[in-house]
PDB file of N, H, CA, C and O in Angstrom:
ATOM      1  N   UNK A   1     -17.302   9.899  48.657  1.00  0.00           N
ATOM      2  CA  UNK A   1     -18.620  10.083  48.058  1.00  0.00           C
ATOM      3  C   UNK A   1     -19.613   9.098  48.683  1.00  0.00           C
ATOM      4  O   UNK A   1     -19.441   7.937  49.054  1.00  0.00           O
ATOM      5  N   UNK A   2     -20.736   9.904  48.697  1.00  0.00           N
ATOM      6  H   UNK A   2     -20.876  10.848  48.395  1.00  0.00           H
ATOM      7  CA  UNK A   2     -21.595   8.431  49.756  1.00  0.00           C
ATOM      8  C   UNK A   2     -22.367   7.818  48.580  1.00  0.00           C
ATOM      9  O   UNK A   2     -22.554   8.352  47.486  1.00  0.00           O
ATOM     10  N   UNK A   3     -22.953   6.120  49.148  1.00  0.00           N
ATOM     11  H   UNK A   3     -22.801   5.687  50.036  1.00  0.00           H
ATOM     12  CA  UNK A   3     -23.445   5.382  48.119  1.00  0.00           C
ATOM     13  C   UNK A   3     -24.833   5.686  47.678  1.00  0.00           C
ATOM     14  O   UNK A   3     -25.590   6.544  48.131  1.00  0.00           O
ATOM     15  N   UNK A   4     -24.996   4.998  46.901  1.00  0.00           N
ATOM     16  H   UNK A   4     -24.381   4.301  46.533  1.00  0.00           H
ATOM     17  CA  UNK A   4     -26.209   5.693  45.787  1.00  0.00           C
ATOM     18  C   UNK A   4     -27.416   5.242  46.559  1.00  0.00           C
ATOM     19  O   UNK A   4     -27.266   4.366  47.410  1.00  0.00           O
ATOM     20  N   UNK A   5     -28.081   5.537  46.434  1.00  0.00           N
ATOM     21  H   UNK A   5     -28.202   6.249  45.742  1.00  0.00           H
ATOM     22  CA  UNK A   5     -29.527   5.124  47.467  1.00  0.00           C
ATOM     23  C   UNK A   5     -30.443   4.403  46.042  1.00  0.00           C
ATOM     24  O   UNK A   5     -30.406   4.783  44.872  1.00  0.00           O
ATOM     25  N   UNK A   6     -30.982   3.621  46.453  1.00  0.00           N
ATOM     26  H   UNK A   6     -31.012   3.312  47.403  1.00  0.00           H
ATOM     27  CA  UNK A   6     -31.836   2.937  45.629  1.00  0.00           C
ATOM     28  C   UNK A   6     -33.366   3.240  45.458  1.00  0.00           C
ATOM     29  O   UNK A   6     -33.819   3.408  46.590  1.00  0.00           O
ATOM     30  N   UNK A   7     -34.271   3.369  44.590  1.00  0.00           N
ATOM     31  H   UNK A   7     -33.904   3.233  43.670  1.00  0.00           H
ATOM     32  CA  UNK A   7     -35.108   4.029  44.624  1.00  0.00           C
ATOM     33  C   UNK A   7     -36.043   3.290  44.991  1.00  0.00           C
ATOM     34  O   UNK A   7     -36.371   2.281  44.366  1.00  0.00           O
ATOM     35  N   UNK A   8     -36.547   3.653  45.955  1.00  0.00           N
ATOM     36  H   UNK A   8     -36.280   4.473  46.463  1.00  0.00           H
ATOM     37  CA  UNK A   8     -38.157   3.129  46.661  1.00  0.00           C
ATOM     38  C   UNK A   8     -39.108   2.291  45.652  1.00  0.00           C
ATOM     39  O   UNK A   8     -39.365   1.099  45.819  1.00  0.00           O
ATOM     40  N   UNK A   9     -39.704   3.260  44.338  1.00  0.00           N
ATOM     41  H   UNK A   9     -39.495   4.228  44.203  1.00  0.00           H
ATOM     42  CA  UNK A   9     -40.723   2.830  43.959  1.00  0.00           C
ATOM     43  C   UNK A   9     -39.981   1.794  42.872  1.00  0.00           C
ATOM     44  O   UNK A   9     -40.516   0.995  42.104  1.00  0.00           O
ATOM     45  N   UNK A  10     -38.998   1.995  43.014  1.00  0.00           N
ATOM     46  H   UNK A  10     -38.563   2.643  43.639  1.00  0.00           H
ATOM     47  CA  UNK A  10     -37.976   0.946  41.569  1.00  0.00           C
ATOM     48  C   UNK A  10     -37.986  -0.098  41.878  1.00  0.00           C
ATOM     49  O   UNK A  10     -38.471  -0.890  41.070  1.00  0.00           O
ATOM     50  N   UNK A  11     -37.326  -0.775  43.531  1.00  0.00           N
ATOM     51  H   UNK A  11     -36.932  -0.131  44.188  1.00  0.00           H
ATOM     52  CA  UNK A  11     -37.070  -1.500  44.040  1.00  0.00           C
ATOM     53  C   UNK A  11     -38.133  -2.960  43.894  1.00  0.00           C
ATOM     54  O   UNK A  11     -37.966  -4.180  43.905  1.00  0.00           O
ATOM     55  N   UNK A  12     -39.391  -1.916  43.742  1.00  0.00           N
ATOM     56  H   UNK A  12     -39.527  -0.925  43.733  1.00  0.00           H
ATOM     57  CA  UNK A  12     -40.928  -2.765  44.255  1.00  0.00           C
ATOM     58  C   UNK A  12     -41.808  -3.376  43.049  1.00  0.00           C
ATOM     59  O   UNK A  12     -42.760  -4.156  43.056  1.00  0.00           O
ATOM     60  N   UNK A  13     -41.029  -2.633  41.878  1.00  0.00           N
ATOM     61  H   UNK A  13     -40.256  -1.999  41.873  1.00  0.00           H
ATOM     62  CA  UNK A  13     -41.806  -2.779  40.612  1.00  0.00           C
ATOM     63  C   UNK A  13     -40.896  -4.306  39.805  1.00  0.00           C
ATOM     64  O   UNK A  13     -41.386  -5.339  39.351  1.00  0.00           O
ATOM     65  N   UNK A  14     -39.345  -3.834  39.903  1.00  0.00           N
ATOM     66  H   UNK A  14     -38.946  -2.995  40.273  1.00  0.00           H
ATOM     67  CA  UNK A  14     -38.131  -5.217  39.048  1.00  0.00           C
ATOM     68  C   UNK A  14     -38.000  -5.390  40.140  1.00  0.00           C
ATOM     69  O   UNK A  14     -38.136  -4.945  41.279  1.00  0.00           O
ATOM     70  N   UNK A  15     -37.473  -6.718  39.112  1.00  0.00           N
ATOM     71  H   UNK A  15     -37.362  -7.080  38.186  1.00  0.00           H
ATOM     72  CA  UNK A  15     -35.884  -7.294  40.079  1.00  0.00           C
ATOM     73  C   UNK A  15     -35.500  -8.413  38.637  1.00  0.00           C
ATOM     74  O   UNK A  15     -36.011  -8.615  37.535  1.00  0.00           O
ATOM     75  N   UNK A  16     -34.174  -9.010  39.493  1.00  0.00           N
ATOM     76  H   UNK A  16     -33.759  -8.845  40.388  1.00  0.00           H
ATOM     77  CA  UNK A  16     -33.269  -9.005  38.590  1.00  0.00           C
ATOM     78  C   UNK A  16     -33.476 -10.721  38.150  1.00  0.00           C
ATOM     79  O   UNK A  16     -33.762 -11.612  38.950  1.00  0.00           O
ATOM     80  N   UNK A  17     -33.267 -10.875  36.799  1.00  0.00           N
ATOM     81  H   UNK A  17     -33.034 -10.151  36.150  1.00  0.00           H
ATOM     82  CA  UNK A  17     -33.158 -12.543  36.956  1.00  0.00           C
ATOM     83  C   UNK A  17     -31.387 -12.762  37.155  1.00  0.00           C
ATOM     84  O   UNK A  17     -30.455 -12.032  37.493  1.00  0.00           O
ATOM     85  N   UNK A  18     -31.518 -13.944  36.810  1.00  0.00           N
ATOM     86  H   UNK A  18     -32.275 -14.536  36.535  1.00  0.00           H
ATOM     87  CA  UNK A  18     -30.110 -14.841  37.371  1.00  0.00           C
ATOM     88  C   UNK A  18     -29.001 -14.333  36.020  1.00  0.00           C
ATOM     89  O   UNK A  18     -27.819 -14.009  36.137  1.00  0.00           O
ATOM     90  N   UNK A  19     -29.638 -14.378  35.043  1.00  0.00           N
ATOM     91  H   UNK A  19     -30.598 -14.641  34.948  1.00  0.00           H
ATOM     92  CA  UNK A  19     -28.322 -13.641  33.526  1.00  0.00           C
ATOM     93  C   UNK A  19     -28.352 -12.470  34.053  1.00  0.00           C
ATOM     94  O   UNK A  19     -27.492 -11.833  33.444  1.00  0.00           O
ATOM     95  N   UNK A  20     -28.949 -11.645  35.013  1.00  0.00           N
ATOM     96  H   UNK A  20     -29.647 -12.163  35.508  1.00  0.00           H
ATOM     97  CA  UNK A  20     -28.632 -10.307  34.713  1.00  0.00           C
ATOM     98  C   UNK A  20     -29.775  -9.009  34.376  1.00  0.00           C
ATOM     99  O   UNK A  20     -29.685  -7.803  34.611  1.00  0.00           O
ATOM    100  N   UNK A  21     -31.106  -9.993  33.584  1.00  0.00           N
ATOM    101  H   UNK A  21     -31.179 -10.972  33.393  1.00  0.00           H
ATOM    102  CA  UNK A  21     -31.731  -9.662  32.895  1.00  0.00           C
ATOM    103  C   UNK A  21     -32.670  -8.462  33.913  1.00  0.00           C
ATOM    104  O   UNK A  21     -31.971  -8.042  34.835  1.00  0.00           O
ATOM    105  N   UNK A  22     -33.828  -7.981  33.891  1.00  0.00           N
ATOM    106  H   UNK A  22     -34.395  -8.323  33.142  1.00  0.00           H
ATOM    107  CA  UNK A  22     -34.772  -7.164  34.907  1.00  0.00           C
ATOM    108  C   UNK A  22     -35.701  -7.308  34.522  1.00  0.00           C
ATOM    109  O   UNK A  22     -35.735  -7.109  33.307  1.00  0.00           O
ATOM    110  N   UNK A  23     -37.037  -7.716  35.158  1.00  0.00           N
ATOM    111  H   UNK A  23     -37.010  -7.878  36.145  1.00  0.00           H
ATOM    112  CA  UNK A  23     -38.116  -8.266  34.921  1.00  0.00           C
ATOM    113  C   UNK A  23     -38.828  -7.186  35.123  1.00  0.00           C
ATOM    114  O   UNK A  23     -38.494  -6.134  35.668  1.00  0.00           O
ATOM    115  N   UNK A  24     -40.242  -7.627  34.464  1.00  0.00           N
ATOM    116  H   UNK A  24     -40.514  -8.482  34.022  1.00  0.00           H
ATOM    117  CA  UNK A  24     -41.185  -6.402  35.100  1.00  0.00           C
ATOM    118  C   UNK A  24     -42.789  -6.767  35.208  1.00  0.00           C
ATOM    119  O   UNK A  24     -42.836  -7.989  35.065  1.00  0.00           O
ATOM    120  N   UNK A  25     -43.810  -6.378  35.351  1.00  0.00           N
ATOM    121  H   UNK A  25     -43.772  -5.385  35.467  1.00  0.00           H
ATOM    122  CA  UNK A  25     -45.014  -6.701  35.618  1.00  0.00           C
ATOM    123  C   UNK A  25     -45.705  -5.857  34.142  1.00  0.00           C
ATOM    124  O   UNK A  25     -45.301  -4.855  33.551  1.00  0.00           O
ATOM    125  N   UNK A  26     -46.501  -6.458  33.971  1.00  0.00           N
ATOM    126  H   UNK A  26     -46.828  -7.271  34.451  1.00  0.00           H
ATOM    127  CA  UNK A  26     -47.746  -5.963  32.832  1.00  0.00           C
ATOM    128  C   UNK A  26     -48.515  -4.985  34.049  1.00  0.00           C
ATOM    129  O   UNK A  26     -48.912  -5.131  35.205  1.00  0.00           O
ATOM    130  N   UNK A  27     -48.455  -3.901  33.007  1.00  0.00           N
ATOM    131  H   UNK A  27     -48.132  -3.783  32.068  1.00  0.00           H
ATOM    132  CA  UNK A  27     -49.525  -2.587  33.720  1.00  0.00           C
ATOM    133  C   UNK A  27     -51.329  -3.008  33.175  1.00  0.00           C
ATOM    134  O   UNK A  27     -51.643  -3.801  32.288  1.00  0.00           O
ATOM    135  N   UNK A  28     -52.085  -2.332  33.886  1.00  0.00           N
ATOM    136  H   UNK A  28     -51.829  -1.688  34.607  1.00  0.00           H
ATOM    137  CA  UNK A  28     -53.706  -2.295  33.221  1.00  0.00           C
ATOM    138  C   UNK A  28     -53.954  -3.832  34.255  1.00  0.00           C
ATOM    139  O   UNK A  28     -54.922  -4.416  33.768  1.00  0.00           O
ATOM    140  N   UNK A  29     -53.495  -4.489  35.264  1.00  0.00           N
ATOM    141  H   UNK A  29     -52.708  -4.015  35.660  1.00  0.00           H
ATOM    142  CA  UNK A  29     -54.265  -5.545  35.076  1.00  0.00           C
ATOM    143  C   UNK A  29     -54.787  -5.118  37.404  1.00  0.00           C
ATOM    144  O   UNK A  29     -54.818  -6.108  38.135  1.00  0.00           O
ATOM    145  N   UNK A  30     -54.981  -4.185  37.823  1.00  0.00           N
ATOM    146  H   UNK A  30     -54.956  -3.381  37.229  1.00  0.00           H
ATOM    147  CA  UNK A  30     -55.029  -3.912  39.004  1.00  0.00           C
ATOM    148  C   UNK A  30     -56.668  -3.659  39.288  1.00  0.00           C
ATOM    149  O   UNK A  30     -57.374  -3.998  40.238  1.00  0.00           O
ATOM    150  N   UNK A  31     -56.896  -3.094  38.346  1.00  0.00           N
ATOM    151  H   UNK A  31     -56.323  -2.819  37.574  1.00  0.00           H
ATOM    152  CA  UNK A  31     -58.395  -2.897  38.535  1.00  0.00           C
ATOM    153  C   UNK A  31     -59.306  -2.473  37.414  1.00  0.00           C
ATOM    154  O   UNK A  31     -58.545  -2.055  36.542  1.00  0.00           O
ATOM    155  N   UNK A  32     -60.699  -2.354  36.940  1.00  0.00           N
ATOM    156  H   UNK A  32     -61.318  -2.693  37.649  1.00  0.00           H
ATOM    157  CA  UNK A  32     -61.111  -2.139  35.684  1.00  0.00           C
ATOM    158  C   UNK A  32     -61.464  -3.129  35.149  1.00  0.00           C
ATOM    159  O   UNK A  32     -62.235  -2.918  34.213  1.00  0.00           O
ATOM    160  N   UNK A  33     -61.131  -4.577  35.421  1.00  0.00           N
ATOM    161  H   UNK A  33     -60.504  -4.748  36.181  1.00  0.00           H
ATOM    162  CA  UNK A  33     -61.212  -5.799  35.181  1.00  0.00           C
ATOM    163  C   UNK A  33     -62.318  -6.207  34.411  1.00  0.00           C
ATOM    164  O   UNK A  33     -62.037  -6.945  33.467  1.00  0.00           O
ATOM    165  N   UNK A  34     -63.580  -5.900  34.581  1.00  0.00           N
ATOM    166  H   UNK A  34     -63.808  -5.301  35.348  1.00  0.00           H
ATOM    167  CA  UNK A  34     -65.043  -6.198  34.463  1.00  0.00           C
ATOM    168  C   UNK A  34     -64.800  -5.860  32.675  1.00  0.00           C
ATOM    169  O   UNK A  34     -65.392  -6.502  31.807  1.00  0.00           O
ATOM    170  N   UNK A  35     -63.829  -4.747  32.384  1.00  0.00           N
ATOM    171  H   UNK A  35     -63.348  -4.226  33.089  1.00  0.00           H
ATOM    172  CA  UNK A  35     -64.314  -4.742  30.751  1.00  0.00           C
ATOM    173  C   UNK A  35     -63.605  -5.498  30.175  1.00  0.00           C
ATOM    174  O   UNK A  35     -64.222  -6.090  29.290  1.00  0.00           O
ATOM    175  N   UNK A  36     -62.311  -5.842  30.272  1.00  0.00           N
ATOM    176  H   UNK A  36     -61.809  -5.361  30.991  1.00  0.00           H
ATOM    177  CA  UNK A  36     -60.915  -6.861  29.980  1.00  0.00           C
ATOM    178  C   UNK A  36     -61.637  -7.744  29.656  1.00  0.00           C
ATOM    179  O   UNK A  36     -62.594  -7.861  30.422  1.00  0.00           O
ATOM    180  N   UNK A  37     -61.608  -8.626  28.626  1.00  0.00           N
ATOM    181  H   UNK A  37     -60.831  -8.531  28.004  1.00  0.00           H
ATOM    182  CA  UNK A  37     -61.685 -10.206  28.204  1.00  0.00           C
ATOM    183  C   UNK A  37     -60.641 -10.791  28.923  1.00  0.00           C
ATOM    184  O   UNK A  37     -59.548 -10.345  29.272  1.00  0.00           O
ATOM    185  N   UNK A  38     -61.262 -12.035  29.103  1.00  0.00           N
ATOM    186  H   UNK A  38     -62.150 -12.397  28.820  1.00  0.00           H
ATOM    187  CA  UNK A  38     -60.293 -12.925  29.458  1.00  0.00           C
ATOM    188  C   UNK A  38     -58.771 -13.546  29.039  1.00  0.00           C
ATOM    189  O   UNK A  38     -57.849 -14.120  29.620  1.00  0.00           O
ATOM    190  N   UNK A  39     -59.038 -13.144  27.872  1.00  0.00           N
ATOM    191  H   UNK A  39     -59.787 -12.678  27.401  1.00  0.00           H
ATOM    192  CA  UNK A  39     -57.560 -13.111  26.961  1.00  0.00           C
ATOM    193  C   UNK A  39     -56.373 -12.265  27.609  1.00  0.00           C
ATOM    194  O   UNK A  39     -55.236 -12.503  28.019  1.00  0.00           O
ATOM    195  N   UNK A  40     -57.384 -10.928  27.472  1.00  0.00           N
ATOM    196  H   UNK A  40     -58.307 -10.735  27.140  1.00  0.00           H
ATOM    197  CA  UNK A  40     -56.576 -10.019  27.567  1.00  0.00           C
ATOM    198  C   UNK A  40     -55.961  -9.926  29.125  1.00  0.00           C
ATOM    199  O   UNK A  40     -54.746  -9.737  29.179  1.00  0.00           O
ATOM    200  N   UNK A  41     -56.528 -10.015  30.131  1.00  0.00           N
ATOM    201  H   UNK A  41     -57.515 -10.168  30.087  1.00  0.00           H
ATOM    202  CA  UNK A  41     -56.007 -10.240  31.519  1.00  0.00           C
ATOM    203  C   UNK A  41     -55.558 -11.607  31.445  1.00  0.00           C
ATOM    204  O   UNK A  41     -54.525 -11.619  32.115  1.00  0.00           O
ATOM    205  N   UNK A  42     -55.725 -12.526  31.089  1.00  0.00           N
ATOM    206  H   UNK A  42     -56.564 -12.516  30.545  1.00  0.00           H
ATOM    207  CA  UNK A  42     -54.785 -13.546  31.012  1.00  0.00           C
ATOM    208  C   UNK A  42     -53.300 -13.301  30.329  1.00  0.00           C
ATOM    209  O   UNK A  42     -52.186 -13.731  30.630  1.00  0.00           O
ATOM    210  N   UNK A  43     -53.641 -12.656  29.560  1.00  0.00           N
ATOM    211  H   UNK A  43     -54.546 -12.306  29.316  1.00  0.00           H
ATOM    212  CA  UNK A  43     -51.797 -12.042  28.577  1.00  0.00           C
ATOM    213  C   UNK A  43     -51.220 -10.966  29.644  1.00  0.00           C
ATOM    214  O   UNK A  43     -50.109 -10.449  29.534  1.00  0.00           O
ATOM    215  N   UNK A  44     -51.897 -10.773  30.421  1.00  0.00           N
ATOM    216  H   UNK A  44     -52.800 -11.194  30.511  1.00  0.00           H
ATOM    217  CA  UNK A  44     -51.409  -9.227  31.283  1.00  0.00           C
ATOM    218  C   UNK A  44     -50.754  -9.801  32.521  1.00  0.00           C
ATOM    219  O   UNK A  44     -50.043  -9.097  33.238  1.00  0.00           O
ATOM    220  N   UNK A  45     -50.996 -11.099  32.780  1.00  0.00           N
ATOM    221  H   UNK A  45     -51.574 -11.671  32.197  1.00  0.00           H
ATOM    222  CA  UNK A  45     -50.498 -12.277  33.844  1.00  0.00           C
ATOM    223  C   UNK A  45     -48.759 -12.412  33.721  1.00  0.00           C
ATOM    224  O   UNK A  45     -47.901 -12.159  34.567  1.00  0.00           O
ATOM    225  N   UNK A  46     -48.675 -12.732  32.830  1.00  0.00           N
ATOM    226  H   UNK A  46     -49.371 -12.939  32.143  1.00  0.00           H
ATOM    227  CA  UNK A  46     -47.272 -13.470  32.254  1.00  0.00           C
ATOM    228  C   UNK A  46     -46.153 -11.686  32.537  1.00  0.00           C
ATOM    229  O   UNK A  46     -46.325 -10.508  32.225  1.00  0.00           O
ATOM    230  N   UNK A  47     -45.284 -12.318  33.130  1.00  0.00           N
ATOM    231  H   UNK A  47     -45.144 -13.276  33.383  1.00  0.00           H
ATOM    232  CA  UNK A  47     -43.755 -11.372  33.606  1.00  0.00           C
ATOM    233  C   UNK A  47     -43.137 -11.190  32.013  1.00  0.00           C
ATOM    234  O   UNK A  47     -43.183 -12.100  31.185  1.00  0.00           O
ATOM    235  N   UNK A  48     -42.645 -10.055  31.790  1.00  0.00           N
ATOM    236  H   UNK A  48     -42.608  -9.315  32.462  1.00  0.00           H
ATOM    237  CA  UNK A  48     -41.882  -9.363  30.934  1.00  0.00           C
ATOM    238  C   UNK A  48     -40.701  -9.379  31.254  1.00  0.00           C
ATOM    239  O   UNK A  48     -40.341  -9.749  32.372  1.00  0.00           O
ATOM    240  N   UNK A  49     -39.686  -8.884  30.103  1.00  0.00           N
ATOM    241  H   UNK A  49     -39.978  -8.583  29.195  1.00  0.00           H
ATOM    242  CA  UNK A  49     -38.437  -7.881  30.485  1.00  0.00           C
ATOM    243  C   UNK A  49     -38.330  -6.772  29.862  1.00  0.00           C
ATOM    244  O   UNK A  49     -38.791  -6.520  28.749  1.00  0.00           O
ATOM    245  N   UNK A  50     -37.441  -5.754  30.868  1.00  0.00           N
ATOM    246  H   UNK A  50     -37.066  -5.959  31.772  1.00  0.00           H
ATOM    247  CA  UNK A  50     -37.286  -4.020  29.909  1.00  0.00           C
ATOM    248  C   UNK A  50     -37.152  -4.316  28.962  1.00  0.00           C
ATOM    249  O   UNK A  50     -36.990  -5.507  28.698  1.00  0.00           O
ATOM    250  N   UNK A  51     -37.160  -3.408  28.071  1.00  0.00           N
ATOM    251  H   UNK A  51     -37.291  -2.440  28.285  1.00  0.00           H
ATOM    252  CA  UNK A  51     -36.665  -2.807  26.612  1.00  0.00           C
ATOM    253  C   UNK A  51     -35.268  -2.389  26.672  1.00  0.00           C
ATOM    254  O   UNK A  51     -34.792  -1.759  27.616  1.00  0.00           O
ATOM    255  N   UNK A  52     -34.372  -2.908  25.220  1.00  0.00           N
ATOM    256  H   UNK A  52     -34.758  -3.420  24.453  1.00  0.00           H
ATOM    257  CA  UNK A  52     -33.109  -2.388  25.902  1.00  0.00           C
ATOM    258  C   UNK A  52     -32.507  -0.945  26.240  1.00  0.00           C
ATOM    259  O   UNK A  52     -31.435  -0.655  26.772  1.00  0.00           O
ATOM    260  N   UNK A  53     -33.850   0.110  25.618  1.00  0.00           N
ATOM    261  H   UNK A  53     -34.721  -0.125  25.187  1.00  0.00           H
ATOM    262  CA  UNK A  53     -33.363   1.364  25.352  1.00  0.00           C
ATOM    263  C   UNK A  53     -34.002   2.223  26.894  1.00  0.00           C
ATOM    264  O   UNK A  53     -33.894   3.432  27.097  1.00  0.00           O
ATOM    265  N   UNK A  54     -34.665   1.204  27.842  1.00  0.00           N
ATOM    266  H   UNK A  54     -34.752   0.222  27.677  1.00  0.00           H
ATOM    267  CA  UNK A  54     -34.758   1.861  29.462  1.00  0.00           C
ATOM    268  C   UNK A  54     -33.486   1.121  30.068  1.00  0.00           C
ATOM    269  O   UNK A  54     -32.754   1.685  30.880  1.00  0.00           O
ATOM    270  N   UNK A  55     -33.336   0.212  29.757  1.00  0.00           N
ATOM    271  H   UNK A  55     -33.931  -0.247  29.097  1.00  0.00           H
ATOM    272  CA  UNK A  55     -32.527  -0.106  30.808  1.00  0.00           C
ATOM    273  C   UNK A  55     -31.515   0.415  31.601  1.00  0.00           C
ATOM    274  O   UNK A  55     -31.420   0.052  32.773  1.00  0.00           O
ATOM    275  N   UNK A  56     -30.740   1.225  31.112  1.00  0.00           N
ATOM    276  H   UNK A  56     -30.817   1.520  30.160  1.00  0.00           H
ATOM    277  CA  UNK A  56     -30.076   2.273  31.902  1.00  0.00           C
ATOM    278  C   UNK A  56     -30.413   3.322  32.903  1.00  0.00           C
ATOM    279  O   UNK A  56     -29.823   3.862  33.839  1.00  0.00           O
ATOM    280  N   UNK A  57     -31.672   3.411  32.312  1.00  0.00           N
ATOM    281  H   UNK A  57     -32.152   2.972  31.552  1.00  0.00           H
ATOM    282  CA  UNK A  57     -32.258   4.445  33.243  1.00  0.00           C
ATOM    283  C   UNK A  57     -33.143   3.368  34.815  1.00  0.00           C
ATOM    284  O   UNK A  57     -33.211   3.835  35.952  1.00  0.00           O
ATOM    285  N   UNK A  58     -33.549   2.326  34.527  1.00  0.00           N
ATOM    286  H   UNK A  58     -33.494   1.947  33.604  1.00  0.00           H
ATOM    287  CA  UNK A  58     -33.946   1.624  35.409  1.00  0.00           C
ATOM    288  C   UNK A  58     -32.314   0.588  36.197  1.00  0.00           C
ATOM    289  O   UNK A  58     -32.355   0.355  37.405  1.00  0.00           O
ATOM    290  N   UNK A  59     -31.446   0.246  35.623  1.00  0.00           N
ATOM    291  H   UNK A  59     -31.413   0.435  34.641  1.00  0.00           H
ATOM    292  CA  UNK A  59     -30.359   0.284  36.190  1.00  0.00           C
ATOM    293  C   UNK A  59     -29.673   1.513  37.200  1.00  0.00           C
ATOM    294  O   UNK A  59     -28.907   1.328  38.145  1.00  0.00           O
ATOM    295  N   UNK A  60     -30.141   2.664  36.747  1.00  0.00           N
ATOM    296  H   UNK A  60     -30.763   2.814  35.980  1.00  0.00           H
ATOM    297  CA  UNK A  60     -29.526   3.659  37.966  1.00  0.00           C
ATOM    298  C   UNK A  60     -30.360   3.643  38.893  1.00  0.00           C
ATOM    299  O   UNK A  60     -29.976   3.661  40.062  1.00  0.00           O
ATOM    300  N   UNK A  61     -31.754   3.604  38.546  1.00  0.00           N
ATOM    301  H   UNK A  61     -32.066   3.590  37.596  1.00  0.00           H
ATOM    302  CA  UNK A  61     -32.903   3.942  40.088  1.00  0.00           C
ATOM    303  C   UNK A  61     -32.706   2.535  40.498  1.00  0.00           C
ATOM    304  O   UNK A  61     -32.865   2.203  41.673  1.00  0.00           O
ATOM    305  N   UNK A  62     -32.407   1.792  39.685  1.00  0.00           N
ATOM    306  H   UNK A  62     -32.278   2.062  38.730  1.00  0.00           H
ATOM    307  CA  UNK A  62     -31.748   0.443  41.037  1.00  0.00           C
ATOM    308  C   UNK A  62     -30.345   0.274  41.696  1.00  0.00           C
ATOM    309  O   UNK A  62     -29.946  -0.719  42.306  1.00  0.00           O
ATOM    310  N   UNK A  63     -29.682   1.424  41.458  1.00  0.00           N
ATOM    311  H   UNK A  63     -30.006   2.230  40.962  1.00  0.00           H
ATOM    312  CA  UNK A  63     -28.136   1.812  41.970  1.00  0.00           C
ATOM    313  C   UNK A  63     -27.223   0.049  41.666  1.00  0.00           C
ATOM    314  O   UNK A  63     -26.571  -0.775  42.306  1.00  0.00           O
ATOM    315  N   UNK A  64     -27.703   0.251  40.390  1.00  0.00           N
ATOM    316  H   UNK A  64     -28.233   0.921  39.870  1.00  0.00           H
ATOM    317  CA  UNK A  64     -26.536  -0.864  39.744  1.00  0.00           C
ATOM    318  C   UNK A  64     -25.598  -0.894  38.382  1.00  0.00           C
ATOM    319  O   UNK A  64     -25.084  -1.760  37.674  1.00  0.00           O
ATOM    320  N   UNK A  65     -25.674   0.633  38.424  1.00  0.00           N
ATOM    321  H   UNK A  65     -26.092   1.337  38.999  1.00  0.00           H
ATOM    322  CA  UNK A  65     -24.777   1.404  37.476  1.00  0.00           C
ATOM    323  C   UNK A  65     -24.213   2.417  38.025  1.00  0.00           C
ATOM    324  O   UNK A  65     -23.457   3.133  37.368  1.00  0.00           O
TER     325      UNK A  65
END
C-alpha cells in the first residue's frame, strides 16, 4: 500500500508541539484590520490549539493517523 500523502494546505496552517499537542493560528486577523479594535487583533495574535472533537480529522490531513 503506498504512504499517505500529507495535505498541502494542512501542512501550512499546524504543526505539532513537543506533548503531541497541534497548534493553530486565529482566523479574521489577515486583512479588514481598520474596523478591529485593538483588543480584538491583539487577542487574534496569541497561537491556539484544536478542539478535541477535529482532531482526528486534522491528524489524517497531516498523515499521522
Amino acid at each position: 500500500m503506498p504512504k499517505m500523502k500529507t495535505n498541502s494546505g494542512a501542512k501550512k496552517r499546524f504543526s505539532l508541539t513537543g506533548s503531541g499537542k497541534i497548534k493553530r493560528k486565529h482566523a479574521y486577523k489577515s486583512h479588514i484590520l481598520t474596523k478591529k479594535t485593538k483588543k480584538q487583533k491583539r487577542n487574534l495574535t496569541h497561537a491556539g490549539l484544536i478542539h478535541k472533537s477535529d482532531e482526528n480529522n486534522v491528524k489524517k490531513l497531516l498523515a499521522l493517523k
